[in-house]
C-alpha positions in Angstrom: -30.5 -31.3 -42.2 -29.7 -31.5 -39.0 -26.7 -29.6 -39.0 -28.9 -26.8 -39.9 -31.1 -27.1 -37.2 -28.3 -27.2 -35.0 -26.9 -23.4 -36.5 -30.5 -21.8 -36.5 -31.0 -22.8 -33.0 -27.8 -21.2 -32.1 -28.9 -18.6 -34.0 -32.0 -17.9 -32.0 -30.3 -18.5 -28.8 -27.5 -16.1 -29.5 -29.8 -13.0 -30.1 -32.4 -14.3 -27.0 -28.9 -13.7 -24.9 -28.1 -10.4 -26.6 -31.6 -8.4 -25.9 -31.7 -5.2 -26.2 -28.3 -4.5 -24.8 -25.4 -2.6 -26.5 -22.7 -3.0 -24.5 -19.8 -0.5 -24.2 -16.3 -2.2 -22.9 -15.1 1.0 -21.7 -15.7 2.3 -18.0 -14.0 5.3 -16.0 -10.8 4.4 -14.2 -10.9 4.0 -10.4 -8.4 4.0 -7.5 -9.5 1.3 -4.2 -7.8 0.7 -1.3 -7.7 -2.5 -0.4 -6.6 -3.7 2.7 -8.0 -0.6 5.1 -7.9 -1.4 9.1 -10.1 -0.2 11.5 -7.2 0.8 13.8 -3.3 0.1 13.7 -1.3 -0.5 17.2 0.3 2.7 18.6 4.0 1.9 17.9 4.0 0.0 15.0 3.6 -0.1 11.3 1.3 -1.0 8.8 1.4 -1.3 5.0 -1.8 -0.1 2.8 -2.2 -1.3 -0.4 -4.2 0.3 -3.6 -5.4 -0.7 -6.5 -6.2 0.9 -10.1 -8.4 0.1 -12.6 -8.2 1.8 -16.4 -10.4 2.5 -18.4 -11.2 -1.2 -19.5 -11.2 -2.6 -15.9 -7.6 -3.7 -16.3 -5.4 -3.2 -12.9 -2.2 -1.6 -13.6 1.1 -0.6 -11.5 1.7 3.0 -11.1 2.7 5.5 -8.9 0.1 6.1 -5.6 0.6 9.1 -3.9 -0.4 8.5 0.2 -1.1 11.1 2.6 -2.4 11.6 6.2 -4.4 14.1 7.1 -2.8 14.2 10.8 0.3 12.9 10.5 1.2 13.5 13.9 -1.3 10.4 14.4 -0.3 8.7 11.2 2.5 9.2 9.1 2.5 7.5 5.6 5.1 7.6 3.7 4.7 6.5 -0.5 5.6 3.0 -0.2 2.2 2.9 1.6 3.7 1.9 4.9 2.3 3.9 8.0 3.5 4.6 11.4 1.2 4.6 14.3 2.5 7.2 16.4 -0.4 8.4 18.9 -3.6 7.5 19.9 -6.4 9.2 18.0 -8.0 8.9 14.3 -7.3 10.4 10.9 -7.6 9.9 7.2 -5.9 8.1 5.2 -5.8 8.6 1.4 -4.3 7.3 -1.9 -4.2 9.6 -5.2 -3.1 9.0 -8.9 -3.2 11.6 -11.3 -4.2 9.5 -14.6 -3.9 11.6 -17.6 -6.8 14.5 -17.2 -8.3 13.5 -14.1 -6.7 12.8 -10.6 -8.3 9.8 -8.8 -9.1 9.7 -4.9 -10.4 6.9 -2.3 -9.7 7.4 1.6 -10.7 6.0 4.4 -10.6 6.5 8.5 -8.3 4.9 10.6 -7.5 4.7 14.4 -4.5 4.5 16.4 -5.0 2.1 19.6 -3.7 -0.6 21.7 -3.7 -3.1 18.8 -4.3 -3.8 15.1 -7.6 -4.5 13.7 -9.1 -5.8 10.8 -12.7 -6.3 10.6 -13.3 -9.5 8.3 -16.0 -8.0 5.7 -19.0 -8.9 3.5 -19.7 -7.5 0.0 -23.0 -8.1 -1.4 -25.5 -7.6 -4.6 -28.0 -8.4 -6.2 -27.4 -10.7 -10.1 -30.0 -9.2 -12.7 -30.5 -10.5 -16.2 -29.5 -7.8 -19.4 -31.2 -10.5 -21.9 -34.8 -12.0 -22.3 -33.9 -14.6 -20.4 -34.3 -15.0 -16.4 -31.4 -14.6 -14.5 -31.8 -13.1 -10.6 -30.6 -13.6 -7.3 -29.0 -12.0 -3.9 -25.8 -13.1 -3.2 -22.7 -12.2 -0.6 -19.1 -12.6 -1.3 -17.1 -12.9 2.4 -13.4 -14.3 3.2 -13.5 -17.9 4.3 -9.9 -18.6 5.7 -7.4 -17.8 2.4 -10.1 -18.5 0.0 -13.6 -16.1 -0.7 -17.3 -17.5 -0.4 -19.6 -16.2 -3.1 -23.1 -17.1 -2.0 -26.4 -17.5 -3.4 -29.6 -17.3 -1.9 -32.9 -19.4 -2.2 -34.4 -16.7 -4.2 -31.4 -17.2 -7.2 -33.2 -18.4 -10.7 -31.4 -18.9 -13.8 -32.8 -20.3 -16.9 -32.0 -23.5 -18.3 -32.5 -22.6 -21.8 -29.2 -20.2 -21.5 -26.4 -22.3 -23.4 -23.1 -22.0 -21.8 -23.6 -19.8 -18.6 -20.1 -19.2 -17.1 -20.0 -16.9 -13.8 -17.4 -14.4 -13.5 -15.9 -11.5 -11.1 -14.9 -8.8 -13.0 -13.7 -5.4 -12.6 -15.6 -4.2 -15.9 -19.6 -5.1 -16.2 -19.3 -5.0 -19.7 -16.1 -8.0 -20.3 -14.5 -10.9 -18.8 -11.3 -10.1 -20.2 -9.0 -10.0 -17.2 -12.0 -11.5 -15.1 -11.5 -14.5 -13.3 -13.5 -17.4 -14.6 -15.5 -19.1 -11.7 -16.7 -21.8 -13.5 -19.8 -23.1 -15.6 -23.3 -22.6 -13.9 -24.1 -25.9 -12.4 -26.9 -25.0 -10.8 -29.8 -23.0 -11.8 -32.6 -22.5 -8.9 -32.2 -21.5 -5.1 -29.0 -21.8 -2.8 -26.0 -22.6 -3.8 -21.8 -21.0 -3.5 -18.6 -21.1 -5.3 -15.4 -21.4 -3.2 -12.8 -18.8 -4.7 -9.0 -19.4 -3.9 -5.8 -16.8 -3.9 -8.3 -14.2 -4.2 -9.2 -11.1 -2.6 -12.3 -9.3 -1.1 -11.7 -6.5 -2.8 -10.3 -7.2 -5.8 -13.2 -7.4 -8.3 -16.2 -4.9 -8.1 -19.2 -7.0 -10.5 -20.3 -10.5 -10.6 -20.9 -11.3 -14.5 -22.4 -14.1 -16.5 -21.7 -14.8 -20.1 -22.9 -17.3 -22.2 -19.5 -18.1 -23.1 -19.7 -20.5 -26.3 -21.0 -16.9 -27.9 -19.1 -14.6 -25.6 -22.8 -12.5 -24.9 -22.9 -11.8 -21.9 -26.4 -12.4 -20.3 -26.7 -10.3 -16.1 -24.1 -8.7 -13.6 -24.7 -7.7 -10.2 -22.8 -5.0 -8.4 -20.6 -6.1 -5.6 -21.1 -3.0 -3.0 
């Protein structure tokens, strides 16, 4: 008897996870640089790195094709490596042409009298696709070598979600290829998860699944 208890409360708790959500794996692709400084020391060189995502969130190596819009103030060549040669500002941009659409990100860069790399925040905001609560603010930042994923007092998770697992994924909809955070240890106000050999830039959603039913349960956009 009890074992049926057991598999109708499963059951219940499977579709109270699900909601009204039909979820579609599939995404458009996307190109991201990752590693953009603000300026580059006249003189020297510096090496920009891209990344791209098909259409399941999946990063894959192909061919990037870099330009400069004033080479004269930055040349890039396709390796991704740029010389600073004068002072000024320009634009640099990445492109792949993935089957019948060609992809694009840029960004602005400066020549002066020395390298520099802002250390970033992302942030978002966690919102529940299932019956169930599931809200909070949070900001993902560098922290020496490792990333900081914070939480703020107004996070709220329910208890009654069986096997919450938090995520960062480059697809809303899956945590295949996402890196698994860990189980959801705590469920009201403040809290953080330290993230090692990982970039800022290298996931775009922050994703929880009830994982014992692979449903997943809220994201949050990482802008």
């Amino acid at each position: 008897m009890e074992k049926y208890l057991v598999f109708i409360l499963m059951i219940i708790l499977s579709f109270g996870c699900i909601g009204d959500d039909f979820l579609m794996d599939t995404q458009d692709p996307e190109i991201r640089i990752l590693n953009a400084p603000d300026s580059i020391e006249i003189g020297t060189s510096y090496t920009f790195e891209a990344m791209y995502l098909n259409n399941i969130g999946q990063s894959e190596d192909v061919d990037f094709i870099w330009e400069s819009n004033d080479p004269s103030i930055i040349n890039i060549n396709n390796a991704g490596v740029a010389d600073a040669l004068q002072l000024g500002q320009t634009t640099i941009r990445v492109e792949y042409d993935a089957d019948t659409i060609t992809l694009v990100d840029s960004v602005n860069v400066s020549v002066g009298e020395e390298t520099i790399i802002v250390i970033q925040n992302r942030t978002g905001i966690v919102n529940t696709t299932s019956s169930y609560a599931l809200t909070g603010e949070f900001t993902l930042s560098e922290n020496g070598s490792n990333l900081l994923l914070e939480f703020g007092s107004d996070y709220n998770a329910s208890t009654a979600l069986p096997g919450l697992y938090v995520y960062l994924s480059n697809n809303p909809n899956s945590v295949s290829n996402a890196y698994e955070i860990g189980a959801v240890q705590t469920f009201s106000g403040a809290h953080s998860y330290t993230i090692p050999n990982t970039n800022l830039f290298d996931y775009n959603y922050v994703v929880y699944f009830c994982k014992p039913f692979g449903v997943k349960v809220g994201h949050g956009d990482i802008l």
